[in-house]
C-alpha positions as CSV (number, residue, x, y, z in Angstrom):
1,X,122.9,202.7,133.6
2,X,121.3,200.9,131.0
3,X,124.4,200.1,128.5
4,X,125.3,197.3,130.6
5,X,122.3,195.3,130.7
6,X,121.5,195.6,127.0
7,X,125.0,194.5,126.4
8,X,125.0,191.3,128.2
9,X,121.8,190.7,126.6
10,X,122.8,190.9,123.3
11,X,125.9,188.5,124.0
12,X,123.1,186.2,125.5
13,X,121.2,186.4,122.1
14,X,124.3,185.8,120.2
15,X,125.5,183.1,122.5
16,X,121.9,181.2,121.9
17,X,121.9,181.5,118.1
18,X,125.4,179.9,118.0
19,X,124.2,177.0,120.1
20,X,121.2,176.6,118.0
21,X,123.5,176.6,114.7
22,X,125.8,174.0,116.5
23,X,123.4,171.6,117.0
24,X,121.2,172.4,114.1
25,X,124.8,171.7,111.6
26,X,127.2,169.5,112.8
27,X,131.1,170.2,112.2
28,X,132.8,169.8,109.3
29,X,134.2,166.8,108.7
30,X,131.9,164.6,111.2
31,X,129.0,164.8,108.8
32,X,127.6,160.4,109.1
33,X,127.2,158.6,105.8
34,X,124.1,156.3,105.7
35,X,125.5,152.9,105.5
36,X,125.1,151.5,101.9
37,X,122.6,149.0,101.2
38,X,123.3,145.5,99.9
39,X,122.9,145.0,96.4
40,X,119.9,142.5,95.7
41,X,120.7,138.7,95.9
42,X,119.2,135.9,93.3
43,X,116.1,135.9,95.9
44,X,115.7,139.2,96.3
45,X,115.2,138.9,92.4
46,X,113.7,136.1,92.1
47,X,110.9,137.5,94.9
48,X,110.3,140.5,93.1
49,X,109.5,138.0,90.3
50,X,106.6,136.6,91.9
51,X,108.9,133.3,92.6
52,X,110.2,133.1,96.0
53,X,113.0,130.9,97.1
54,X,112.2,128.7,99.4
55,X,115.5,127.0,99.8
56,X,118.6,129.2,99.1
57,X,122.2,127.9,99.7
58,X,125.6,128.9,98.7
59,X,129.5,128.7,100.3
60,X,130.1,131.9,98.5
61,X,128.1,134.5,99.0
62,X,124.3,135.9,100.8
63,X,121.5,135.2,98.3
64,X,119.3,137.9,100.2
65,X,120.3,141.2,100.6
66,X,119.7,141.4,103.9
67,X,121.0,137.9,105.3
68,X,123.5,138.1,107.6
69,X,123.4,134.9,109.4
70,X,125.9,131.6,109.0
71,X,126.1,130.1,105.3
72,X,127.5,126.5,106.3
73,X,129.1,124.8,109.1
74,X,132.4,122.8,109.2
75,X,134.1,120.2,111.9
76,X,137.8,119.3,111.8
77,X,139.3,116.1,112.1
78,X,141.8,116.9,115.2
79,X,139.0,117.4,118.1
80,X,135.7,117.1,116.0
81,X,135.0,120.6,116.8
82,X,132.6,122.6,114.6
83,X,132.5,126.5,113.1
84,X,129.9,127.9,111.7
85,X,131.5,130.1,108.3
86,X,129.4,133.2,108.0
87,X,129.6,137.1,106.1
88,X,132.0,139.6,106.1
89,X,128.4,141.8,105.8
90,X,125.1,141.4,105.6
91,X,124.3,140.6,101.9
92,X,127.5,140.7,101.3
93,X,130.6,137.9,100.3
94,X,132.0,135.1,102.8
95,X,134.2,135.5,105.5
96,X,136.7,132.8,105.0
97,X,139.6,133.5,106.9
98,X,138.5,131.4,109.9
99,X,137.8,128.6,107.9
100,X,141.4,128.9,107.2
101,X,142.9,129.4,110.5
102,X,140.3,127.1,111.9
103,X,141.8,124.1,109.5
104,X,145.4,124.9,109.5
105,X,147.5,121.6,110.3
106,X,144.3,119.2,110.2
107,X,141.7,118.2,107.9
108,X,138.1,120.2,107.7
109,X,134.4,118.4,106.4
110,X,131.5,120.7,105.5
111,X,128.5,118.9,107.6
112,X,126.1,121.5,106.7
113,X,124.6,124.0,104.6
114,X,122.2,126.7,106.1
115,X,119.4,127.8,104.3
116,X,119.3,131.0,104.1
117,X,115.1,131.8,103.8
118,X,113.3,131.9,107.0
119,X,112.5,128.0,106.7
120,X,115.4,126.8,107.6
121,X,115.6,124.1,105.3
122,X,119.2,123.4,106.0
123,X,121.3,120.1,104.5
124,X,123.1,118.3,107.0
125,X,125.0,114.9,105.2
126,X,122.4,112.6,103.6
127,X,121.4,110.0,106.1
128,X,121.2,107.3,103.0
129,X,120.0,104.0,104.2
130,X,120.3,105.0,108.1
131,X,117.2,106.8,108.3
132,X,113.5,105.4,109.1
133,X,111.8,103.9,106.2
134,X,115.0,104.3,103.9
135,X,116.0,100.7,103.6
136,X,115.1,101.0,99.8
137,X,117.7,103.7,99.1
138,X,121.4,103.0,98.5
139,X,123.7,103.1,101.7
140,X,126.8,106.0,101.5
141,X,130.3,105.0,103.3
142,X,129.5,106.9,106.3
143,X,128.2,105.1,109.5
144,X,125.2,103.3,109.2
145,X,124.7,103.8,105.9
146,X,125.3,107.4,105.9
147,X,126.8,109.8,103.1
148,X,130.1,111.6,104.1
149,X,130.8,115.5,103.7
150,X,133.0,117.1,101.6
151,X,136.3,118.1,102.2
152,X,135.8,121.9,103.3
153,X,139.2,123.3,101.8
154,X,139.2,121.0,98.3
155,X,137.8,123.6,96.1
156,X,138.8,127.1,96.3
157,X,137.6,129.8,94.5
158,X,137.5,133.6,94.1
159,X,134.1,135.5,94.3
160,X,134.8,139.6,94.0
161,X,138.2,139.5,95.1
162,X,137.8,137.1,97.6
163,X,138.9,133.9,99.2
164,X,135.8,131.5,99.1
165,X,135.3,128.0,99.2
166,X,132.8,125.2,97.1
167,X,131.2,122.0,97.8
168,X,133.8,119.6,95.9
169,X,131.6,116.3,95.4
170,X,134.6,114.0,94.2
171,X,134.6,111.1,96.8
172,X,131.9,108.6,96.6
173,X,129.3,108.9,98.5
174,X,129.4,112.5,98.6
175,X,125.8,113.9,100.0
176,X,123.3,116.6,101.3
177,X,120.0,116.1,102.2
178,X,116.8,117.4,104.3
179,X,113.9,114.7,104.2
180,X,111.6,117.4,105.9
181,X,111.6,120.8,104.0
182,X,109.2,123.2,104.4
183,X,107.0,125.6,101.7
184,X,108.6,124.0,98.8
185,X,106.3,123.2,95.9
186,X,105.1,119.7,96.2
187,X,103.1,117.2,94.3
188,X,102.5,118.6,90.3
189,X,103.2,122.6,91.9
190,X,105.1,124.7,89.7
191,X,109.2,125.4,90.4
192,X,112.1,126.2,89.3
193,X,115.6,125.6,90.6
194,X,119.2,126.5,89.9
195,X,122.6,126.2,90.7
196,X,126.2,127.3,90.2
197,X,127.9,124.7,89.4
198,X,131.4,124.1,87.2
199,X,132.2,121.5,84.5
200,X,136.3,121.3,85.6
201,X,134.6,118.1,87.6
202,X,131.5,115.9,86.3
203,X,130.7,112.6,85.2
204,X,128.9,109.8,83.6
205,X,127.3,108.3,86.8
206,X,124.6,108.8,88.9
207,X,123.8,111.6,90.0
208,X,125.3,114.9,90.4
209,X,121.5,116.7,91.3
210,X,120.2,119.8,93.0
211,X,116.8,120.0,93.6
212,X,113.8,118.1,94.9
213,X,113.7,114.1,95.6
214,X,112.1,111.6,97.2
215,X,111.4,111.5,101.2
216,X,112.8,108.2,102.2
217,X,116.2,108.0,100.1
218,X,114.5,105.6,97.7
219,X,113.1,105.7,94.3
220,X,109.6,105.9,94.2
221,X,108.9,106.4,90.6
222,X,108.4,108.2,87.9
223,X,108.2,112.1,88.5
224,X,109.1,112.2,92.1
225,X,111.9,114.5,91.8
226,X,112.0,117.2,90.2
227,X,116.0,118.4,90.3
228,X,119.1,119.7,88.2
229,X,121.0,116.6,87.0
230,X,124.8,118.0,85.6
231,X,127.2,115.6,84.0
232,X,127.2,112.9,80.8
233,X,125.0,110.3,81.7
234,X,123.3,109.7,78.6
235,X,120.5,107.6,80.3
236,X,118.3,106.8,77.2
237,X,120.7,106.7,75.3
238,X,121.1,108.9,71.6
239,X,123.1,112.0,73.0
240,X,125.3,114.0,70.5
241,X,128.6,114.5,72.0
242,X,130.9,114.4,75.2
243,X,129.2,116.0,77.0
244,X,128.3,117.2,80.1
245,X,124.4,119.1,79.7
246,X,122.4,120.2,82.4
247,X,119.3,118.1,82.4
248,X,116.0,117.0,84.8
249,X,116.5,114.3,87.1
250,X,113.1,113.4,87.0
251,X,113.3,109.9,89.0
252,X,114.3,106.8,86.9
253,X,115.5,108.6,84.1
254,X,118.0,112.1,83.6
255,X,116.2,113.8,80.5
256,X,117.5,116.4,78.8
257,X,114.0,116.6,76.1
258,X,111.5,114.8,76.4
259,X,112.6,111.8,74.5
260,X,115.6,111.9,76.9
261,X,118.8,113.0,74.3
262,X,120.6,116.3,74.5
263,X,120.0,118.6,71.3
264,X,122.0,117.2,68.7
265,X,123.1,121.3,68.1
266,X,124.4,121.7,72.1
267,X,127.1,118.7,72.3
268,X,128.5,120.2,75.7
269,X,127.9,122.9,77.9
270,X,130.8,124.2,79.9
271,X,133.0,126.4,81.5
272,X,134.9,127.2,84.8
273,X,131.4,128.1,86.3
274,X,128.1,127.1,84.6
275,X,125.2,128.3,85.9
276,X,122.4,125.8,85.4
277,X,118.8,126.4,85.4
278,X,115.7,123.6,85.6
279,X,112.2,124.4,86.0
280,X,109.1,122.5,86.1
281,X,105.3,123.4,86.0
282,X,104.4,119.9,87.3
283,X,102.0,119.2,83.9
284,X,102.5,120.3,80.1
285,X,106.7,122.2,80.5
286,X,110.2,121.2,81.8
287,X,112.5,123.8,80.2
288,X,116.2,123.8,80.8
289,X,119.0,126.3,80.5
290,X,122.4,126.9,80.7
291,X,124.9,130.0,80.8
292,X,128.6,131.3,82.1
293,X,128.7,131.9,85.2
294,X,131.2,134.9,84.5
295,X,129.7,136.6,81.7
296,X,126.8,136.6,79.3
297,X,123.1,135.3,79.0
298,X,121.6,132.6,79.3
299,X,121.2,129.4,76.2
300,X,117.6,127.6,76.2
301,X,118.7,124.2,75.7
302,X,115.4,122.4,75.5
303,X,111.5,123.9,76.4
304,X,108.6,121.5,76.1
305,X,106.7,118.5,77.2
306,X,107.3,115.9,80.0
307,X,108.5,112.6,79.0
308,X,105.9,110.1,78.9
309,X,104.5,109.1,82.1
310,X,105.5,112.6,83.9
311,X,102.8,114.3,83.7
312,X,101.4,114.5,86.5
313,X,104.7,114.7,88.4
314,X,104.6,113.7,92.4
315,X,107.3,115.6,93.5
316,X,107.8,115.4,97.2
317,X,109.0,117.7,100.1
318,X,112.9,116.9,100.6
319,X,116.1,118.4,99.3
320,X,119.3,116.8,98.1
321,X,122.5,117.4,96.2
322,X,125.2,115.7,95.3
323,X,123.5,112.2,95.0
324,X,120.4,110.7,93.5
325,X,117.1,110.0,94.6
326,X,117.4,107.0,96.0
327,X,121.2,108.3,97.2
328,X,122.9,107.0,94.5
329,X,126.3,107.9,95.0
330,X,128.7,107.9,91.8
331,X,127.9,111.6,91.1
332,X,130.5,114.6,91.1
333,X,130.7,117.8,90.8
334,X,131.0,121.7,92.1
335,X,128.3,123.0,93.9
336,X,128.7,127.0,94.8
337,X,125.3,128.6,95.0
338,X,121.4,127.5,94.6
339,X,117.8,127.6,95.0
340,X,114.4,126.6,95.1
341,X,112.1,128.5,94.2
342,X,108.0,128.1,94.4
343,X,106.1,128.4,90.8
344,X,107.8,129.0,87.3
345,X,109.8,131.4,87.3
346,X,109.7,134.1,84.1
347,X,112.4,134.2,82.0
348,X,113.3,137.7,82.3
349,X,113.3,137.0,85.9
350,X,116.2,133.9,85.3
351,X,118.0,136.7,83.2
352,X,118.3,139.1,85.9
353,X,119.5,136.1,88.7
354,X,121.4,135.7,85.7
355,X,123.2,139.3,85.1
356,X,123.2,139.0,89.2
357,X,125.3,135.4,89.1
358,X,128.1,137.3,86.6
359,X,128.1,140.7,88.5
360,X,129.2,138.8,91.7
361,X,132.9,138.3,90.5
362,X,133.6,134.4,90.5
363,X,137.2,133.7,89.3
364,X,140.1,131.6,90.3
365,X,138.5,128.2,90.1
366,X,142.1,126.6,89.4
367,X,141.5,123.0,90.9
368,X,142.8,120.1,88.9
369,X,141.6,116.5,89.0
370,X,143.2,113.4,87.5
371,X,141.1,111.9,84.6
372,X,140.0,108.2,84.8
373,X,142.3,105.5,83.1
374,X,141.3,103.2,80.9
375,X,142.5,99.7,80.3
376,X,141.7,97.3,77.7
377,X,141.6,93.5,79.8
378,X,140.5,90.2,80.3
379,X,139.6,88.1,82.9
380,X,140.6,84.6,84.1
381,X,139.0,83.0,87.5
382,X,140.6,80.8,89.1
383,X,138.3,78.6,89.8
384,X,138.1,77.0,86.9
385,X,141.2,78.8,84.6
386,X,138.6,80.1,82.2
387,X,138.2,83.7,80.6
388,X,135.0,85.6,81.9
389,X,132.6,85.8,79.0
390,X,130.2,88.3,78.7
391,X,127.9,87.2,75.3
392,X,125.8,90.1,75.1
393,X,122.7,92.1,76.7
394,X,120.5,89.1,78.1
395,X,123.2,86.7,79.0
396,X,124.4,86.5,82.3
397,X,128.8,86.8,82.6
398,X,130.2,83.2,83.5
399,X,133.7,82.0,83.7
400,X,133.5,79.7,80.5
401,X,136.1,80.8,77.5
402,X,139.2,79.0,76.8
403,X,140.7,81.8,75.2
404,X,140.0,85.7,74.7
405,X,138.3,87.2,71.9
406,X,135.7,90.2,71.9
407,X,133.2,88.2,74.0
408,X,135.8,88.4,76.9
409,X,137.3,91.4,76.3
410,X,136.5,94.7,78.4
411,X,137.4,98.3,78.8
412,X,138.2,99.1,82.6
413,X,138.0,102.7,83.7
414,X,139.8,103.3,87.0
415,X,138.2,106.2,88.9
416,X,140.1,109.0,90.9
417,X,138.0,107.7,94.3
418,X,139.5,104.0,93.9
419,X,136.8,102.4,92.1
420,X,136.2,100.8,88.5
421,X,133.5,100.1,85.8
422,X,133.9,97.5,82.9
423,X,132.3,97.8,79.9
424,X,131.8,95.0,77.8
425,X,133.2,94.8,74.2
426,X,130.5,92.5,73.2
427,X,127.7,95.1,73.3
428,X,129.7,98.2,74.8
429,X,127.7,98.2,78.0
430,X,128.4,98.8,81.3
431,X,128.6,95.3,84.1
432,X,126.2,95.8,86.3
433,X,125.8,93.8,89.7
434,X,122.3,93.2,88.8
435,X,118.9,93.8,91.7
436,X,121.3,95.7,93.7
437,X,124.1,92.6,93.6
438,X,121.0,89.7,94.0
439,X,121.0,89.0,90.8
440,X,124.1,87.3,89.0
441,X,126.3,89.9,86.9
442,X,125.5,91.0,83.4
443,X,126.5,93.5,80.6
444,X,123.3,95.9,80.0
445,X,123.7,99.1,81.1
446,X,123.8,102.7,79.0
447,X,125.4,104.7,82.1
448,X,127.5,104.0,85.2
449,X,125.6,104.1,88.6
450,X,126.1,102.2,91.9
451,X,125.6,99.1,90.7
452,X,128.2,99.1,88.2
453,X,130.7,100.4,90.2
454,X,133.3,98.0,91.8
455,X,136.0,98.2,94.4
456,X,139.3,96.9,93.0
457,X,141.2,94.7,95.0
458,X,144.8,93.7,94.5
459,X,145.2,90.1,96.7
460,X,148.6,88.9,97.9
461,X,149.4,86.6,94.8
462,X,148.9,89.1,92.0
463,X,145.1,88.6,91.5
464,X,142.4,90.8,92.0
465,X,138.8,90.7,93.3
466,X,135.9,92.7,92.9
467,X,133.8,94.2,95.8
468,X,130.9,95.4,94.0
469,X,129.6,99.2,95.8
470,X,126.3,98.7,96.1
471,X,125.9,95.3,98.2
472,X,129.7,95.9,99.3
473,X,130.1,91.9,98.6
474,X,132.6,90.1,96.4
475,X,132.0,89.3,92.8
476,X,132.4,85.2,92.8
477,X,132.9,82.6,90.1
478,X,130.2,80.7,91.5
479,X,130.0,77.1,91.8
480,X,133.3,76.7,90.9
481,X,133.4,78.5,87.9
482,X,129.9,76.5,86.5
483,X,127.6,79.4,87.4
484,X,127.3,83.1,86.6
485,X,129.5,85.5,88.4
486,X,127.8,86.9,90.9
487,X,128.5,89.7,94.2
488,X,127.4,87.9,97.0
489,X,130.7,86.6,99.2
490,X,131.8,88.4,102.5
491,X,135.6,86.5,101.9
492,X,138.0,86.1,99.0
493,X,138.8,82.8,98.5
494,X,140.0,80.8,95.0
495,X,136.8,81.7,93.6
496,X,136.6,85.6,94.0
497,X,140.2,85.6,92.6
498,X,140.5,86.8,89.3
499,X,143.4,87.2,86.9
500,X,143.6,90.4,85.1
501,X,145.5,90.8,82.0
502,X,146.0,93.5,79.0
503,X,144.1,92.5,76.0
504,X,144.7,93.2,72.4
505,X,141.7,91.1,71.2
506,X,137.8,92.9,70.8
């Protein structure tokens, strides 16, 4: 009588424990496995410093470890239709596939880049002259004065074993820009800035930058920017070697010391990615630095004081890259990743953003681009049958000279973007289209910018003219030839023609 109850009441025992251990262990081969974490971005690092970014951009690549929303939108040519290109993962690499599906059979423009801290200090395309109170700034090729975006499948790259894509700043007028950020250091407050950059693709214009300008696209002065100039205009003048450095684009002046020259030790700094580094305590320091961005530390290429008249600087609160302060627009160059940061960052906190740039992987960056031609020429106007003459520095250039010596003799570098510069073999400086074009032409300049730049046109009868960038008017032989050349005709007539011919002479 009682064998039967105790029975089924040890199976009930028995049956309970088993549950228990079912739900207590779970079976073999279900166990989960917590999702990895992201490795720490440059922010992540640069936070930990004590140095927050408070802009962070890249095409490539999350600079947080936890970001997981869009890095930069792009719009196609066929319908004008947009796409936002995010991450494969949340701190992780780019997702690039639809970018590539998205573009197939048309042509793509990157119109913005998302910042990726929580002020959303994004950069649409630089409004250059088109927005309110910018008339002083330079006007880009876009409408109204506008810059234009960069061609979204021009530069691709490899970042840990993946497709990605850069900001290729080759066309002129090239440009990014946000007249309104938010928490960036303003005024003479302490920051530090860097980018990944690449020197398959610089120049000697104005201005490849990344970094902090002036509100209203114009130049306001000495000290009010505070960016990353990267290319080979030697500004003041002095520089050892071909360049190109990574330098402060302080406003009115690119500076790679103090005085201005690059170290005479440090006659280029390059490489297939180049990480470059810039910050500023607004007072007494300006250090730059340079590195790979595939392997290695980091080289100190100048730490010291301000140039004269810099200190205190009056940086403002907008954003830029790819042009100048006041949009100048001859600059190129690679942009992949960057930030802002607020105060001055340490330097062991630059080496680990650093060690963080080379651990991500970046390889492949096989893009090739034509090099500018030069030509050795003279001129001859047809108003008058005389050679242009450029005497020197202080003299104005006039159609004068009945035959070619070193006086009218010039160098004429044709650019991959369908502009030229001439530079004078009297004085080997660069024509410049003086007071933005109002003033006549003359031979002065140490660097190329938008005022020495010139549209060349080839006219019906084998002449050429010259449509200088900045004013977009035609250079003239004015007054038949009597007075200075000048850019300041809206139609080519017998006076904006111009022989050109090779020249042995100079």
């Amino acid at each position: 009588m009682l064998v039967i109850p105790t029975l089924r009441r040890r199976t009930q025992l028995l049956l309970a424990f088993l549950l228990a251990l079912a739900i207590a262990v779970p079976l073999f081969g279900t166990t989960a496995t917590p999702a990895a974490a992201a490795p720490s971005g440059p922010c992540d690092i640069y936070a930990s410093g004590g140095t927050p970014c408070e802009a962070a951009y890249s095409t490539t690549r999350a600079m947080f470890s936890s970001y997981n929303g869009p890095l930069y939108q792009i719009q196609r040519a066929s319908d004008n239709s947009t796409l936002n290109i995010g991450l494969a993962s949340a701190g992780g690499l780019v997702a690039s596939a639809p970018q590539v599906s998205f573009c197939s059979g048309t042509t793509c423009t990157i119109t913005q880049l998302y910042d990726q801290t929580s002020n959303a200090n994004n950069l649409p395309i630089s409004p250059g002259s088109s927005c309110s109170g910018c008339s002083g700034g330079l006007s880009g090729p876009g409408p109204n004065g506008s810059d234009i975006g960069a061609n979204a499948m021009a530069l691709p790259i490899t970042v840990g074993g993946q497709g990605a894509y850069g900001v290729l700043v080759n066309n002129i007028g090239t440009g990014y820009r946000n007249n309104a950020v938010k928490n960036v250091p303003t005024g003479s407050q302490p920051e530090g800035i860097y980018m990944l950059t690449s020197s398959k693709l610089t120049s000697g214009s104005c201005c490849f930058d990344f970094g902090s300008a002036e509100t209203n696209d114009s130049d306001d002065g000495n000290a009010t920017m505070n960016a990353i100039y990267y290319g080979s205009a030697c500004w003041t003048g002095g520089c050892t070697g071909s360049g190109p450095w990574v330098g402060g684009d302080l406003e009115n002046g690119m500076y790679f010391s103090a005085a201005g020259p690059n170290p005479s030790n440090i006659p280029s700094e390059t490489g297939s990615f180049v990480s470059a580094w810039e910050k500023n305590n607004g007072t007494t320091n300006f250090t730059l630095k340079y590195g790979s961005g595939q392997s290695g530390g980091l080289t100190q290429a100048y730490s010291g004081a301000l140039p004269n008249g810099y200190n205190p600087m009056k940086v403002q609160p907008s954003i830029e890259l790819g042009t100048g302060g006041d949009n100048s627009p001859e600059g190129t160059g690679e942009f992949f990743e960057g930030a802002v940061t607020k105060g001055f960052p340490t330097d062991a906190t630059e080496n680990s953003v650093q060690a963080n740039i080379t651990a991500a992987g970046y390889t492949n960056n096989n893009t090739t681009f034509p090099a500018p031609t030069q030509s050795v020429i003279s001129l001859k106007a047809h108003a008058n049958g005389k050679y242009v003459d450029a005497a020197n520095s202080t003299t104005s250039l006039i159609a004068d000279a009945t035959s070619v010596g070193t006086n009218e003799t010039f160098t004429m570098v044709a650019n991959n973007n369908g502009t030229v510069n001439l530079k004078a073999h009297s004085d080997n400086d660069w024509v410049t289209a003086e007071s933005n074009g109002n003033s006549p032409l003359i031979a002065n300049r140490g660097a190329t910018g938008p005022w020495e730049t010139f549209y060349l046109i080839h006219n019906p009868d084998g002449s050429v003219s010259f449509r200088a960038y900045n004013n977009q008017h035609l250079v003239t032989a004015e007054n038949a030839g009597a007075a200075a050349l000048i850019a300041n005709r809206t139609a080519i007539g017998p006076w904006e023609e111009f022989d050109l011919a090779a020249s042995s002479a100079g």
